[in-house]
N, C-alpha and C positions, 0 to 999 in steps of 0.2 A: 504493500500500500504506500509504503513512504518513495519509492520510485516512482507509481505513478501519480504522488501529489508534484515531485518534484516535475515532474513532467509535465501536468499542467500549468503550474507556473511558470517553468519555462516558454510554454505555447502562448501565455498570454503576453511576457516580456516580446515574445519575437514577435506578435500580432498589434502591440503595441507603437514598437520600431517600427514595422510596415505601416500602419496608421500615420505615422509621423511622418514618416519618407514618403509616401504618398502627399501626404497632404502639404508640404513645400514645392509638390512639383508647379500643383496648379492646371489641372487641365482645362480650367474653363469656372464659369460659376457653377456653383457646387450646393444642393439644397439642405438647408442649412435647420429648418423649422420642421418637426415632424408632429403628426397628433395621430390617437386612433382612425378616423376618420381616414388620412392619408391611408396608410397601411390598408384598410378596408377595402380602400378604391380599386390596388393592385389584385384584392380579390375578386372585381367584377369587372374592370374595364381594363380587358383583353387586348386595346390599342397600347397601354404601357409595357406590354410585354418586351418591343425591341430595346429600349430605353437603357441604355446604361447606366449603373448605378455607379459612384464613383465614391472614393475615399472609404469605402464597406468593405465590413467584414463578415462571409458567413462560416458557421461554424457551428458545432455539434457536440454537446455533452452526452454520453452515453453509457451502458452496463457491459461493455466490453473489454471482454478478459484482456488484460494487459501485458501477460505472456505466451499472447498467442495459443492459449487453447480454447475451448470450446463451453468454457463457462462464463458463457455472456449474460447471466441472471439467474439461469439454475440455481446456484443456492447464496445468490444475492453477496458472493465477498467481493465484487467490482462494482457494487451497486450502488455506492456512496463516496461522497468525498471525504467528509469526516465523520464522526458519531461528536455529539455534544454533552456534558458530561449529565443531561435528564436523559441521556437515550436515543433522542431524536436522532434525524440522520440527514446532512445536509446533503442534497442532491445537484443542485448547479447553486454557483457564484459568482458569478461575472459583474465586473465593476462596468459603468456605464459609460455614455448613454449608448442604449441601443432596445429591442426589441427581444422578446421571443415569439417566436412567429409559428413553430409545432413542437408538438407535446405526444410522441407514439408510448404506448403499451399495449403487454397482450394481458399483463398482469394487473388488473386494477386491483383496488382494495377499498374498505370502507373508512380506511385511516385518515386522518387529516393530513392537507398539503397546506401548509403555512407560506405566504407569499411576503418576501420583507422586500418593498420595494421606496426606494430612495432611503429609507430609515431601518439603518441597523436594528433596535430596541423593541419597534412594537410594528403585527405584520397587520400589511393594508388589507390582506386579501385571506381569507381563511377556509378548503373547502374539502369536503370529500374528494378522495382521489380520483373514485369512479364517478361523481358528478360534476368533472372537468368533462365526461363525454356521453354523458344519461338525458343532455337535450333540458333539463328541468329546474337549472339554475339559472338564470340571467347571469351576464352575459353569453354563459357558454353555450349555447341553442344549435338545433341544427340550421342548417345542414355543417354549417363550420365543424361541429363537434358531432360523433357519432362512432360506431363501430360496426364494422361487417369483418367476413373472411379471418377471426378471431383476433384483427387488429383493432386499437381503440387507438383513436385520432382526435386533437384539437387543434385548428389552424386559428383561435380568436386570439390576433394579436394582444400580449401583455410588454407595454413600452415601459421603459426607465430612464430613470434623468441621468442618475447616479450612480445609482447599484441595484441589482434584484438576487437575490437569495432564495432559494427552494428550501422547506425544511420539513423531512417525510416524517409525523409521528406514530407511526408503527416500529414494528419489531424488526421487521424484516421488510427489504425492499430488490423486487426481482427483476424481470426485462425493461428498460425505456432507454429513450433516445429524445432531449431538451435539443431542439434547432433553436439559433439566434442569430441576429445578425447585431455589428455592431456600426453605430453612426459614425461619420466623423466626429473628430474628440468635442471640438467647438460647437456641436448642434444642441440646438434649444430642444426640449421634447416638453411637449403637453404634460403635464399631470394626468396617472391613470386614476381613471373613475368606474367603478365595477357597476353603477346605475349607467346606461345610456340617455344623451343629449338625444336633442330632435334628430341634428345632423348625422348622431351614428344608429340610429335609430333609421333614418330612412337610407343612408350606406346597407343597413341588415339587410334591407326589404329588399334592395338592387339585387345582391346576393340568392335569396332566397330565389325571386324570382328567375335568376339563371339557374342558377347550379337545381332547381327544382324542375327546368322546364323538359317534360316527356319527351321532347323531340326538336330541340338546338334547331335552328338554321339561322342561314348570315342575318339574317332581319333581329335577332339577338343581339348582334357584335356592332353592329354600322352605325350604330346611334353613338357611339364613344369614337369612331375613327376618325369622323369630319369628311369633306369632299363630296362630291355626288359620285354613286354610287353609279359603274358601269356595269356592263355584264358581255361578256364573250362563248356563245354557245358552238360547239360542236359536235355533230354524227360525226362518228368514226364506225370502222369498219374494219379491222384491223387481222393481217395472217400472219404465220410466221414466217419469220427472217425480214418482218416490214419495221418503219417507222416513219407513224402518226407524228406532227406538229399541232399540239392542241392551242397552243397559247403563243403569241408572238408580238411583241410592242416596242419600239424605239425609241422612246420618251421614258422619263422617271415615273415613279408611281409607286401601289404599292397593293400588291393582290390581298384581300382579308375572305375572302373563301372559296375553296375549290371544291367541287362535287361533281361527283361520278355518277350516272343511273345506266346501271347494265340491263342489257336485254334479259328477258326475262329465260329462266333455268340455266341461267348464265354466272358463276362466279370467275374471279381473276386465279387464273393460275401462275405458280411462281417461276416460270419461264417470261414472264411481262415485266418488264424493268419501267419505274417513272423517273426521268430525267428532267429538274429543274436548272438553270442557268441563270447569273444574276451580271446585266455587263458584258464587260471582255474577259472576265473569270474564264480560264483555263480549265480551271477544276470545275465540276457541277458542283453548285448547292447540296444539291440531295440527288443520288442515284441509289434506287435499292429497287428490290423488288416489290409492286405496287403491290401485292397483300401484303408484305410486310410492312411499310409505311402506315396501311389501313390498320394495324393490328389485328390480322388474322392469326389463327392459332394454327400451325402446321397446317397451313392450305384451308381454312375452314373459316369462315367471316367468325367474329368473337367482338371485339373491342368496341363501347359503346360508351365513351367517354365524353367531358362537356364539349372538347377542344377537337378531336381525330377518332373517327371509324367508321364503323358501317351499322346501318339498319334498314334491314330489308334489302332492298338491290340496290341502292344508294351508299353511298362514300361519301366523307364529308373531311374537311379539313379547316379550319377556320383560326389557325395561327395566321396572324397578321404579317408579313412579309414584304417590309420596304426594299424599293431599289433604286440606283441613279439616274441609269440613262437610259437600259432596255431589259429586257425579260423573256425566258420562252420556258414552254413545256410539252415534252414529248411524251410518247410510248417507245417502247421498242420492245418486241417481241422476239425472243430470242429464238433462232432456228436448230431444234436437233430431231424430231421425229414425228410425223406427222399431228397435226392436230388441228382443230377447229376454230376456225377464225371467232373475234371477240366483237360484239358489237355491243354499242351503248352511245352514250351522249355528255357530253363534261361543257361542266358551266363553270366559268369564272370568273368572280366578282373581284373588282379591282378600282383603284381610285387614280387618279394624278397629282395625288400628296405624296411629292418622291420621299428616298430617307435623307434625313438631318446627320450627315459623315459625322458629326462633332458629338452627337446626343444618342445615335443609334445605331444597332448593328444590324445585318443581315443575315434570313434565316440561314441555316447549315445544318446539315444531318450526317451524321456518319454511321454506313451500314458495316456490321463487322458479324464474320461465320467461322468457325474455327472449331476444330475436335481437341478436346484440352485433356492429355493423357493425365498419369496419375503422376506427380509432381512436377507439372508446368504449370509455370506464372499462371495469374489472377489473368479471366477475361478482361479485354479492355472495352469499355465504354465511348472513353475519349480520352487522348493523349494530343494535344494542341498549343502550339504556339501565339500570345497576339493576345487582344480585347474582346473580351467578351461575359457573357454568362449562359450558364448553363439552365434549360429548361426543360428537359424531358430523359426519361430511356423507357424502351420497349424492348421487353424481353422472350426469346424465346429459349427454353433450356431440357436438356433430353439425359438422362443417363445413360450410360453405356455398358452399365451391369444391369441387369434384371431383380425388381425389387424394388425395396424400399428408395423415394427421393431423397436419399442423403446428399446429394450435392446441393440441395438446397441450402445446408448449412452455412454455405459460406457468407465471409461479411463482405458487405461492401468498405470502399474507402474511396475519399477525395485528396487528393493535394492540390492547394491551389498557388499558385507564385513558388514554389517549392517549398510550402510546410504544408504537411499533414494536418487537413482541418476535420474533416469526418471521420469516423470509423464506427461502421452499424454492429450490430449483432445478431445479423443472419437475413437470408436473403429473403425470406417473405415478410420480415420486416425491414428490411427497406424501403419495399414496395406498401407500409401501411396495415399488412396482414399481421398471423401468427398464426403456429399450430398448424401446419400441414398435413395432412391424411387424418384428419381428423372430423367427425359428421359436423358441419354447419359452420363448419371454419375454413382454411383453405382448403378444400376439398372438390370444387368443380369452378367455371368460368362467373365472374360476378361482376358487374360494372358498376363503377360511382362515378363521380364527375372529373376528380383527377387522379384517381389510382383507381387498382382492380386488378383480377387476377384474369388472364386469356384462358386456360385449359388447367387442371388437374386430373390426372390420368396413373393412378399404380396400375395396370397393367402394359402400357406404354412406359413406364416410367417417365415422366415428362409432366413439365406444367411452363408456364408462361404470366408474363405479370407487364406491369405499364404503371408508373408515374409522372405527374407535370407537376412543376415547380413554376408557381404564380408570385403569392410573397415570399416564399423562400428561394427565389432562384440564384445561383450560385457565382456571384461574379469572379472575375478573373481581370488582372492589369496585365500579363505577362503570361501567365499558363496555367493548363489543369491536365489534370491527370487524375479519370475514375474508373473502377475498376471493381472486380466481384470476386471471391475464390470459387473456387466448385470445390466443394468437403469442408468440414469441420475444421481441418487441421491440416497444413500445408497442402493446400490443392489435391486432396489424396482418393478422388475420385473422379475416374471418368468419365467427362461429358460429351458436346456436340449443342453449343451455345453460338445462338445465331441473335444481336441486337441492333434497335438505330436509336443514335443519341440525336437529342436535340441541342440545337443552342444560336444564341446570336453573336454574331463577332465582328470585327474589325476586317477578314479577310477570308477567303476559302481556306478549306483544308490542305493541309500540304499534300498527303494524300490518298487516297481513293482504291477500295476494292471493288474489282469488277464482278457484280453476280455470273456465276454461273451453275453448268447444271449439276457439276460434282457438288458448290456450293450450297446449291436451294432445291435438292432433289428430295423431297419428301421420305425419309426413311424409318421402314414400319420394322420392328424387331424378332426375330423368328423366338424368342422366350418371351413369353408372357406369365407374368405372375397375376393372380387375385387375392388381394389380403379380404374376409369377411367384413373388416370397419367398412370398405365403402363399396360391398356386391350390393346388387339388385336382387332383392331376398323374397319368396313368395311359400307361405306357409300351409299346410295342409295336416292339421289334427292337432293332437294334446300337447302342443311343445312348448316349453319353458327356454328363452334364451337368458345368458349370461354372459357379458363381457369379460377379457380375463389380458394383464400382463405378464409376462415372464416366461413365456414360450420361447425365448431368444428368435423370434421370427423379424424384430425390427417395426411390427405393427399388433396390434388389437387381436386375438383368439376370440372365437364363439365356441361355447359350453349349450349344446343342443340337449333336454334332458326331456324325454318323454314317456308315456304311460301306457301307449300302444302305437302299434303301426305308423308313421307319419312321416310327412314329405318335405324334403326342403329344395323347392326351385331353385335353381340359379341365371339368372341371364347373363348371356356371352353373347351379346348382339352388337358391343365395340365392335369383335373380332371382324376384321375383314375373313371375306370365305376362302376356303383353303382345309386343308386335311391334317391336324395336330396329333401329337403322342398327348395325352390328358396323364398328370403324376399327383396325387393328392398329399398334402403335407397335414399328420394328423398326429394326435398324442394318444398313447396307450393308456387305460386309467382300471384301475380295478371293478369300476363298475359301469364298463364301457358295454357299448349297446352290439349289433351286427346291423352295417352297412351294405348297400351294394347303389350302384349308379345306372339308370336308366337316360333316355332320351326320348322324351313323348312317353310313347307306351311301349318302347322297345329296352330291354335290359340285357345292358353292355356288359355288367359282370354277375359273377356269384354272389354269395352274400359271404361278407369279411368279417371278422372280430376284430373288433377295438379294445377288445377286452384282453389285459395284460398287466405286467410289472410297471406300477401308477407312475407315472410318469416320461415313459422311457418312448420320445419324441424320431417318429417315422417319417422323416423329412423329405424324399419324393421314390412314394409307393405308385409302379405305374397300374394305371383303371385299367385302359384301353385307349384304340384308336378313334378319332372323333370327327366328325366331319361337319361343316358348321358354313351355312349358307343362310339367306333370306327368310329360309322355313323351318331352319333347324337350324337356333342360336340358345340353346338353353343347355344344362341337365339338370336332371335331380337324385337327390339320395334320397334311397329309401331307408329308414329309418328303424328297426324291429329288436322292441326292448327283452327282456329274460329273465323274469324275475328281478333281481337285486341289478342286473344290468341294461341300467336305460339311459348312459350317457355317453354323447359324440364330444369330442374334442377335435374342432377344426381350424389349422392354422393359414390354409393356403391350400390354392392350385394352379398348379404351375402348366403350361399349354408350350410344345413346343412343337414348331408347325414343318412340316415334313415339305421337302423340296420337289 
C-alpha cells in the first residue's frame, strides 16, 4: 500500500508540472469559469464534441491491483487510499479545481459515501452508495445515473473549487473506478449545490429528452450545431471488387449525420469497407469495415446507441465531423468470391460551418484486428501522435480456447503525454458493465445510450462491448496511448480482438490497417462449450433445480433432483448446422439418478448412472453423434430417479463439430 500511495503522489506532482507547462504555453484563450450547468451541456449538445479542451487533465482513481494481479476488488486490499483512524476509508482525493464526471461499480453497498468538497472538516454531500445510481435521490436521477449489464454508473457531474474527498463508511470497499478531470489551476468553478437551479434543472430535461429518445435521428442533434441544415441522398447499387462515391464536396463544412437504409433482407457484410477522407489527408479519416463502424457483432446488426448503429435496416451515425476545405465518402466492396451485390440508399446531412483549426479537431477512427497469443502485448486501441481527444472504442473480442471468457479479465489502461492516467479493473468494466456469464448481467447484447454490451456468447466464446466518452473524453497535447490485456495476468490468454477507436485530433493517423478477408472473415469455432448458467432450459415433470460452485468448471453447475421420470430440454439452435461429436461434462454423486439423451422422440443412448464415489467429476463422457439443422437444434435428458437416487449433476456440454 505505501508504494502505491507513493505512486499517486507522485502522479499528481507530475500532472501538476504538466498543468503548469501547459499553461505558460498559451495556446489561445483558454475557458476559465466552469458551473454544473456547463458540464451538463457537454452531456446533450453533441456539436461540443470536436472542441478541444485545453490546459485539462483527465484521469482515473481506481481498485486496481497495483502489482499486476488480478485483485482488482475481490477482497477490497487496493480499494482505498487510506483507512482513517474511525474506520472509514478514503477513496479518491484530488486537490482542485476540477470535476468528477463518472463514478462505475458492480459493487454497491448500503454504506454511506461522505463527499468533502472545498472543506476538509465537514462533508457537503452525504449519501448511500447505491443511491449515487437507484434514480431516487436528486440530483443523481436517470438516465445520468442507473445500472444494466451488472455495471452501476453515475455520469452527474460533482465540480470542486478546491478539493473533493471521497470517504467510504463501510467495512469493506470492493470494484470502482472515480473519472475526473482537472481545470486549469487558475479557473473559477461554481459552488456545488446538490438542490438544482432553474438553469440545471432544465440542462436535466435537455438530457432526458435525448438520451431517452426510442429512436435518435439528426433532427435531435441540429438544433445545437447552427447553419442550415443540407442533405445529400444517394441509391447505390453496389458488386464486388466496385467503389460507390456517396458523398463529395469542395468547400469547408461539417457532416452531423450519416444514415444508411439497406434494401430490405439485406444486411452489410464484412467484405464492405467505409472510407471517409477529410482535405488532402493522405491517410482516411476512418477506413474499416462498414459493420464494424455500425457496431455489428461478428456480422450481425447489434449496436443501438444515442450517437452510432443500426435499427432495423437503417445505420445511423450522428458524431459531428468538421472539415476545411473538402470531404468524401465511399464504399468499396472488396472482391474474393462471388457474392450479391448491396443495394440501399445513404443520406447525408451536413452544414457549411467549416472546422475552427484553432478550437477543433477532426473526426478519426482507427480500425485495429489482430490474434493476440498467450503472452503478447495488450490490444491497442490507439497509439497517436499530435492534439486531440479521445471519444469512443468499439469492441469486438473472441477466445481462442473453448470455455469460459476469461480474456475478458483484462484491464484497460490510458497514457496520455507519457504518464499513465487510467488503469481499469477489467474489461466489462471499462465498458460500464460487470459480472460476465452471469443471468441478467453481462450475459447477452444490451444497449444504452453511451455504453453496452454487442454479443455475449459461452459457446462461441466471444462477447463485444462499445463506449462514448461525452464529458469524460480524454484529451491529449502531444499523445495517447490505450490499450486492453486479454487475461487476468500478463496477456495469458488467447484471443482474436478486432476494434475502432474514436477521437478528434489535430491531424490523420500516421497509420492505417487495411481490412481484409484473412482480417474480417467471420470465424465460427469447431468446440463448443455450454455452461447451464446461460442454456435455454425447458422443463418437463417433478424437478427441483439448484445452482452450485466449485465444480472447477470456471462457471455455475445445475443440481437436477427429481421424484420421477423427467425431462430436461436443451436448445442448440446458436449452433450453425453441421454434424458434432456431443461429450457431457457431469459429476458422480452418491445419490445420483440414470440418465440417457434423446433428440425429439428419438434416443441416442442407453441409460447411464451418475450414480458413484460423491464427487468424482467426469469431464467429457462422449453421448453420441449429433446432427443439428433448422429442425433438429435441441436434446434432452431423460431423467429416471431409484429410490434414494434422484440427482443429476450437470457441468457442461461440450459439441465438437466433425469436418
Amino acid at each position: 500500500m505505501l508504494n502505491f500511495l507513493l505512486s499517486k503522489k507522485l502522479n499528481f506532482i507530475l500532472v501538476s508540472m504538466l498543468l503548469t507547462s501547459i499553461s505558460s504555453k498559451g495556446q489561445g484563450q483558454v475557458k476559465n469559469n466552469f458551473s454544473l450547468v456547463d458540464e451538463l451541456q457537454t452531456l446533450y449538445n453533441v456539436s461540443m464534441l470536436p472542441q478541444y479542451r485545453e490546459h485539462t487533465i483527465e484521469a482515473q482513481v481506481s481498485s486496481f491491483d497495483t502489482t499486476g494481479g488480478n485483485d482488482d476488488g475481490f477482497n477490497g486490499k487496493y480499494s482505498y487510499l487510506r483507512k482513517n483512524p474511525d474506520g472509514s476509508l478514503v477513496i479518491f482525493d484530488q486537490k482542485g479545481p476540477g470535476v468528477v464526471n463518472r463514478i462505475w461499480t458492480p459493487t454497491p453497498t448500503k454504506d454511506t459515501l461522505d463527499f468533502y468538497i472545498d472543506d476538509n472538516s465537514h462533508a457537503l454531500l452525504s449519501i448511500a452508495f447505491i443511491d449515487l445510481f437507484s434514480g431516487k435521490i436528486s440530483p443523481f436521477l436517470h438516465p445520468l445515473c442507473g445500472n444494466q449489464l451488472g455495471g452501476y454508473y453515475c455520469y452527474f457531474p460533482i465540480l470542486f473549487q478546491k478539493s473533493c474527498r471521497i470517504v467510504y463508511r463501510g467495512k469493506r470497499i470492493q470494484f470502482h473506478q472515480i473519472q475526473y478531470r482537472l481545470y486549469p489551476q487558475n479557473a473559477v468553478v461554481k459552488k456545488f449545490q446538490a438542490v438544482l437551479g432553474e438553469e440545471e434543472q432544465a440542462a436535466m430535461k435537455k438530457i432526458n429528452s435525448l438520451w431517452n429518445a426510442s429512436s435518435p435521428t439528426v433532427n435531435n442533434f441540429v438544433s445545437e450545431t447552427g447553419g442550415e441544415l443540407l442533405t445529400m441522398n444517394t441509391s447505390f447499387n453496389i458488386n464486388q471488387g466496385e467503389t460507390k462515391k456517396l458523398f463529395d464536396v469542395g468547400e469547408g463544412g461539417r457532416i452531423v449525420g450519416i444514415e444508411f437504409e439497406r434494401a430490405q433482407h439485406v444486411e452489410w457484410n464484412k467484405d464492405v469497407d467505409l472510407m471517409v477522407r477529410w482535405d488532402d489527408e493522405k491517410t482516411p479519416a476512418i477506413y474499416a469495415p462498414i459493420a464494424d463502424f455500425f457496431g455489428y457483432a461478428f456480422g450481425k446488426p447489434s449496436m443501438q446507441s444515442l450517437l452510432l448503429g443500426s435499427r432495423g435496416r437503417k445505420e445511423y451515425c450522428y458524431f459531428p465531423m468538421p472539415f476545411d476545405q473538402k470531404a468524401s465518402i465511399e464504399l468499396l466492396y472488396r472482391s474474393y468470391t462471388q457474392a450479391s451485390p448491396i443495394e440501399g440508399k445513404a443520406t447525408i446531412y451536413y452544414t457549411k460551418s467549416k472546422r475552427l483549426p484553432s478550437q477543433e479537431g477532426r473526426m478519426y477512427t482507427v480500425w485495429n484486428s489482430n490474434t493476440l497469443q498467450a503472452g503478447t502485448p495488450s490490444h491497442v486501441f490507439l497509439q497517436e501522435q499530435g492534439r486531440g481527444h479521445y471519444v469512443g472504442s468499439v469492441l469486438q473480442a473472441r477466445g481462442l480456447r473453448p470455455g469460459m471468457t476469461y480474456f475478458f479479465e483484462g484491464d484497460d489502461s490510458t497514457s496520455v503525454d507519457g504518464i499513465m492516467r487510467i488503469h481499469g479493473t477489467g474489461s466489462e468494466d471499462y465498458f460500464n458493465g460487470g459480472w460476465y456469464a452471469l443471468l441478467d448481467r453481462w450475459d447477452t447484447k444490451f444497449s444504452l445510450p453511451i455504453h453496452g454490451a454487442l454479443e455475449y456468447s459461452l459457446p462461441f466464446c466471444r462477447t463485444g462491448a462499445y463506449r462514448f466518452y461525452l464529458s469524460d473524453k480524454i484529451s491529449f497535447e502531444k499523445s495517447i496511448f490505450q490499450s486492453i490485456e486479454h487475461g487476468p495476468v500478463g496477456n495469458s490468454i488467447p484471443a482474436q480482438y478486432t476494434s475502432l477507436a474514436f477521437y478528434y485530433g489535430d491531424k490523420a493517423p500516421a497509420t492505417f490497417l487495411t481490412p481484409t478477408r484473412e482480417l474480417t472473415e467471420l470465424y465460427i469455432p469447431d468446440t463448443l462449450v455450454f455452461y447451464p448458467q446461460l442454456m435455454e432450459l425447458s422443463i418437463d415433470g417433478d424437478v427441483q433445480l439448484k445452482t452450485t460452485w466449485g465444480q472447477n468448471t470456471g462457471g455455475l453447475s445445475y443440481i437436477f433432483t427429481t421424484a420421477q421420470e423427467s425431462f430436461i430440454k436443451i436448445s442448440l439452435a446458436a449452433l450453425p448446422s453441421a454434424t458434432y461429436k456431443l461429450f457431457v461434462d457431469y459429476t458422480k454423486l452418491g445419490e445420483g439418478c440414470d440418465f440417457s439423451l434423446w433428440q425429439r422422440q428419438s434416443q441416442l443412448t442407453d441409460w447411464i448412472s451418475s450414480n458413484g464415489s460423491s464427487g468424482l467429476r467426469i469431464q467429457q463422457f462422449f453421448l453420441s453423434d449429433l446432427a443439428i439443422d433448422d429442425l433438429k437444434n435441441s436434446v434432452t435428458f431423460h431423467l429416471r430417479p431409484n429410490q434414494n437416487q434422484k440427482t443429476f449433476l450437470l457441468n457442461r456440454l461440450i459439441l465438437v463439430k466433425q469436418k
